[in-house]
C-alpha positions in Angstrom: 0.0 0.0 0.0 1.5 3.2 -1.2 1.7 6.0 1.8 -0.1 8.4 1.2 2.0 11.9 1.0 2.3 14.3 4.2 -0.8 17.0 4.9 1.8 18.8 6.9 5.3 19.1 6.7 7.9 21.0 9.1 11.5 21.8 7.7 14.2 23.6 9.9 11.5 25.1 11.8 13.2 27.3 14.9 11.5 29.5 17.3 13.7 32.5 19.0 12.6 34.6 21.7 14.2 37.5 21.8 14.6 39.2 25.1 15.7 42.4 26.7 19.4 43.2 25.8 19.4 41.0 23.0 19.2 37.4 24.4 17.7 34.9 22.6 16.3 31.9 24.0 16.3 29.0 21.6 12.7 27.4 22.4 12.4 25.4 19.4 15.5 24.5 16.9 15.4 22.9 13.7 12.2 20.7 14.1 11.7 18.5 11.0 9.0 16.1 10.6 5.8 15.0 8.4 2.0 14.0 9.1 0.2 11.9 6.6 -3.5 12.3 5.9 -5.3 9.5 8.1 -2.3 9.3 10.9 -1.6 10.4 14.2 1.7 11.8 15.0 2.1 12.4 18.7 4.8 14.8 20.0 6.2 14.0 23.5 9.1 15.0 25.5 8.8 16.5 29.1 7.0 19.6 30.0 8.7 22.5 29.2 10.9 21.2 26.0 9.0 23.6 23.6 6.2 21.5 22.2 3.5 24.0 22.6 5.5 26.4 21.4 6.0 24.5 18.4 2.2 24.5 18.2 1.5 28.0 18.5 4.3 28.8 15.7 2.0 26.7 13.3 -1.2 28.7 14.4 0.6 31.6 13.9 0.3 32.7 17.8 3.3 33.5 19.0 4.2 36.4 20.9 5.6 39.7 19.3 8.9 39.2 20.9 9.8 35.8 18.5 11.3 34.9 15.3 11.0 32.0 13.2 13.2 30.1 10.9 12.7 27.6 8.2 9.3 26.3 6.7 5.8 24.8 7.7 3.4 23.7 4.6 0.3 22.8 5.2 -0.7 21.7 1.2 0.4 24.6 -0.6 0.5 27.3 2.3 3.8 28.0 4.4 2.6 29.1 8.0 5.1 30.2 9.2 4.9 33.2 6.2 1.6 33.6 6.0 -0.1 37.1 7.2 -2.4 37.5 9.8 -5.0 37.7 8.1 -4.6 34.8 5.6 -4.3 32.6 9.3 -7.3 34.3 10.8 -9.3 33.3 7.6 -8.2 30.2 6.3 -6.4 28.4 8.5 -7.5 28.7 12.5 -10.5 26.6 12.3 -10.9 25.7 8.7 -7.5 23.8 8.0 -6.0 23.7 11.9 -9.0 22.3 14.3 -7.6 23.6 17.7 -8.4 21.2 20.7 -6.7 23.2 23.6 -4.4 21.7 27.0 -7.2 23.8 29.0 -10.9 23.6 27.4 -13.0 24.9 30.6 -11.1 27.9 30.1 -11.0 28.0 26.5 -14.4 28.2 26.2 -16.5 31.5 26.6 -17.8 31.1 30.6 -20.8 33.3 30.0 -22.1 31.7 27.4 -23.9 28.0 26.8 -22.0 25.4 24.6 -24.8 25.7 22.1 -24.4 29.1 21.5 -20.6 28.7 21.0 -21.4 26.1 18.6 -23.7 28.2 16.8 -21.6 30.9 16.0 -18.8 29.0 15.4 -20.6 27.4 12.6 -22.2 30.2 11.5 -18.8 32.0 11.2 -16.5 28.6 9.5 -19.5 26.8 7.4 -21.9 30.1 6.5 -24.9 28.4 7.7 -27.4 31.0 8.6 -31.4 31.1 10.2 -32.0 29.9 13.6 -33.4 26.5 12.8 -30.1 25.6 10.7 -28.1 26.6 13.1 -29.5 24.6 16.3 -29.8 21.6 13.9 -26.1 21.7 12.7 -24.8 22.8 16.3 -26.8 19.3 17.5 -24.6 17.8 14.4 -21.4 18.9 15.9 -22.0 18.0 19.3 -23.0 14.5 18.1 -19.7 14.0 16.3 -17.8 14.5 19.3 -20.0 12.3 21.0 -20.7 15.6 23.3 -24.4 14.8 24.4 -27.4 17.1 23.0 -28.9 17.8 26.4 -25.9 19.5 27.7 -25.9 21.9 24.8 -27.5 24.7 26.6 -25.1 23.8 29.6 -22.5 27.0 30.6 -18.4 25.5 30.7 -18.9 25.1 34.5 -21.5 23.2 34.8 -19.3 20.8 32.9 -16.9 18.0 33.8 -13.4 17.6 32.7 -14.4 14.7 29.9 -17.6 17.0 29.1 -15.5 20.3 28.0 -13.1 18.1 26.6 -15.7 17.1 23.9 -17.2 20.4 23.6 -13.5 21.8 22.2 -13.3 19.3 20.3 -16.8 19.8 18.6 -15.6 23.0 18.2 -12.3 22.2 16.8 -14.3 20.1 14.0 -16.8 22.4 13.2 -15.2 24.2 10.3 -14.1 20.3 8.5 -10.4 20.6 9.1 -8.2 18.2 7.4 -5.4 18.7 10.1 -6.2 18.3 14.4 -3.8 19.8 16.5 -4.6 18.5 20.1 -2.2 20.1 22.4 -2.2 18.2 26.0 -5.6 17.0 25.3 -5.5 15.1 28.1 -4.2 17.0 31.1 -6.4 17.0 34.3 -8.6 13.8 33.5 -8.6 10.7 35.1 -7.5 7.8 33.5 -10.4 6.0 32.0 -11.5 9.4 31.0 -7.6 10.0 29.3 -8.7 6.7 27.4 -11.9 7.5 26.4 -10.6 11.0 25.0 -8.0 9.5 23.0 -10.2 6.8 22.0 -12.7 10.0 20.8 -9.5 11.5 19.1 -8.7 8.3 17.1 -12.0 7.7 16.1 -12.2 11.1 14.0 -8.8 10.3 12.1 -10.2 7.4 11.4 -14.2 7.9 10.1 -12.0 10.8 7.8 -8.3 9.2 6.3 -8.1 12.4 4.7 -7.6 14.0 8.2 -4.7 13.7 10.5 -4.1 14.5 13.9 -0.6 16.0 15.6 -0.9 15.3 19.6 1.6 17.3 21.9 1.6 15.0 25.2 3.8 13.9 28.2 1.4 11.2 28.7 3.2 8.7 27.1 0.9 6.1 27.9 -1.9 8.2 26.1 0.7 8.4 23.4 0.9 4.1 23.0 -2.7 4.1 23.0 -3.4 6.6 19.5 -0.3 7.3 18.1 1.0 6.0 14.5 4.4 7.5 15.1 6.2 9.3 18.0 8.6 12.9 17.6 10.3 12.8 20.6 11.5 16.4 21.8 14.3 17.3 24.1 15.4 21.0 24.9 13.5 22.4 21.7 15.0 19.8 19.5 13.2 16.2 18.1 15.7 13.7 18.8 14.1 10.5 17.6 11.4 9.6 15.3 9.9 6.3 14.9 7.0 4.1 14.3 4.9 3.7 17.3 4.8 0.3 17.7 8.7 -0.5 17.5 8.5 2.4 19.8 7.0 1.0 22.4 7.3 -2.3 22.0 10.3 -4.1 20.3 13.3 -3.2 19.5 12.1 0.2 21.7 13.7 3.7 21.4 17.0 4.3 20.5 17.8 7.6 22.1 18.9 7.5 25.6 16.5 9.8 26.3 13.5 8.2 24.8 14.7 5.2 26.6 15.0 7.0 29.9 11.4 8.3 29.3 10.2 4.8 29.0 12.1 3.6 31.5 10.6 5.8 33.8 7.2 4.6 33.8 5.5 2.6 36.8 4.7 -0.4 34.7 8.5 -0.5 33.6 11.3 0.2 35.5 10.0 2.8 37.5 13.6 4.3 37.2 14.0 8.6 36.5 16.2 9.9 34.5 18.8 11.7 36.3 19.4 15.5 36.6 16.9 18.2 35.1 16.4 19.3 31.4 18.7 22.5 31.2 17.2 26.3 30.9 16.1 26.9 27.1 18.2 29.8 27.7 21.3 28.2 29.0 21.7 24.9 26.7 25.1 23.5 26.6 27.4 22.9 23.7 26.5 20.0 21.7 24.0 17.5 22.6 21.7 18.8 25.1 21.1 15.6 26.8 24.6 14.5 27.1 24.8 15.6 31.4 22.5 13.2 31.8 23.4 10.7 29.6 24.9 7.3 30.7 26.0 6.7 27.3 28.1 10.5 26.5 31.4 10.6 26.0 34.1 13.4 24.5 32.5 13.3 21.3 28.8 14.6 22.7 30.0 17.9 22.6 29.2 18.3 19.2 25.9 18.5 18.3 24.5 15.3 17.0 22.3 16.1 13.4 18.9 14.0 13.2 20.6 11.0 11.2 17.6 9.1 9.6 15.1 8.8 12.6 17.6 9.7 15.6 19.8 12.4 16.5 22.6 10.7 19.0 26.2 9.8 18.1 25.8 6.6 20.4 22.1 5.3 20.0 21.0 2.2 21.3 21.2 -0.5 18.5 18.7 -2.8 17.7 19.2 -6.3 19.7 20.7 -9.1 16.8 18.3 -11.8 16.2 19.5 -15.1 17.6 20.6 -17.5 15.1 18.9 -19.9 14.0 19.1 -22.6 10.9 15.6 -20.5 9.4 17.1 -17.1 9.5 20.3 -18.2 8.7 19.6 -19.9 5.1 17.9 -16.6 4.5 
């Protein structure tokens, strides 16, 4: 089966924040990666390694004080380039479906989820007339498996799940192709963290023409939807791989995206030492390499992302064990 080509594709992408007396703080550094129509790319890394930021540079909502190197196409349209108003009006909402980390607060307190809906739609799809409206706002909430009789509910007298659902209705009201869920699932409980991503998959795949790019930490939310994992460290993605020989075998093969796993209570339960360093304040070379059991002199130059990992000593793949099959082939 031929793979489909990417609906997104990021190329050298670097964010800069430049502060007083001319500082820079490197946020996000030469990102590269692709999302095909019908697959779910999740992005993970700890919190604070720049993968919201990465997200807002795509939405074109960064703050006045940044600048931006290399490319991201969505089909024929470069985002990072793109003027305000071409995002305003083409893209937020009707090519990038936002599903926010925070959706109680992204949502208007003062005003019910069906009226939210309704404008929404009224605004992305042009339908007009009240009876339209109410029926294709009952539409929306029905795709997101939000339920009708909470559509004239206000954001608080929602739970976590619930506004969860009614951001994501409103991230698909305006049909588009790409889904940018960024921490969709912080704050919920874990059946409800499955059930979300569950909700998340589903819409990727009722639509292979859509695609969805996830910025977690929840790496076990991550097992459960991804196709493929990015994994970020210090504003740069240091592996990418399929999600299955991610998480299962042969595993990562970044020390850091081993460490990650490593970490988790149903594996070795063991942290990674040290902290990430500042954004501000990386060292020389390979960011990683303080905390890094496997660094030596040659760490302090920067590793480039070789094929799918960036580390000059990566964990190799285990040999299969000989046996008379595999070795007649």
């Amino acid at each position: 089966m031929t793979r489909p080509g990417p609906l997104l594709t990021v190329r050298g992408l670097s964010v800069r924040f430049l502060m007083p007396g001319g500082r820079r703080i490197a946020a996000v550094t030469d990102a590269r990666f692709e999302v095909a129509p019908g697959e779910c790319l999740a992005l993970i890394g700890e919190s604070g390694c720049g993968k919201s930021v990465l997200a807002s540079a795509l939405l074109g909502l960064l703050p006045a004080n940044t600048e931006t190197a290399g490319s991201a196409r969505l089909g024929d349209l470069d985002l990072l380039t793109a003027g305000e108003r071409t995002l305003a009006r083409t893209v937020r909402g009707r090519r990038i479906g936002l599903i926010p980390q925070s959706p109680a607060a992204h949502l208007t307190p003062l005003r019910t989820v069906r009226s939210q809906l309704e404008e929404t739609l009224a605004e992305l799809t042009g339908v007009r007339g009240r009876a339209a409206l109410r029926e294709a706002a009952e539409r929306a909430a029905q795709r997101a498996a939000f339920p009708p009789d909470h559509l004239d509910r206000h954001p608080h007298q929602l739970s976590g799940g619930l506004a969860q659902r009614a951001a994501t209705a409103l991230a698909l009201a305006g049909d588009p192709p790409l889904l940018l869920a960024d921490e969709p699932t912080t704050g919920l409980d874990r059946p409800l963290v499955e059930r979300t991503v569950d909700e998340l998959r589903r819409h990727i795949e009722a639509d292979r023409d859509r695609a969805l790019l996830m910025i977690t930490h929840d790496l076990a939310a991550a097992e459960r939807i991804a196709d493929r994992v990015a994994v970020m460290y210090a504003g740069r993605i240091v592996e990418l791989a399929d999600a299955a020989a991610f998480f299962g075998t042969p595993g990562p093969r970044h020390p850091y995206s081993r460490g990650l796993l490593d970490a988790l209570p149903d594996r070795a339960f063991t942290p990674i030492p040290g902290l990430p360093p500042e954004l501000g304040d990386l060292p020389a070379g390979c960011a990683f390499a303080p905390r890094c059991p496997r660094a030596d002199t040659s760490c302090t130059e920067l590793p480039p992302l070789a094929g799918s990992v960036a580390c000059h000593h990566p964990v190799r793949p285990p040999v299969p064990a000989a046996t008379p099959e595999n070795a007649r082939a």
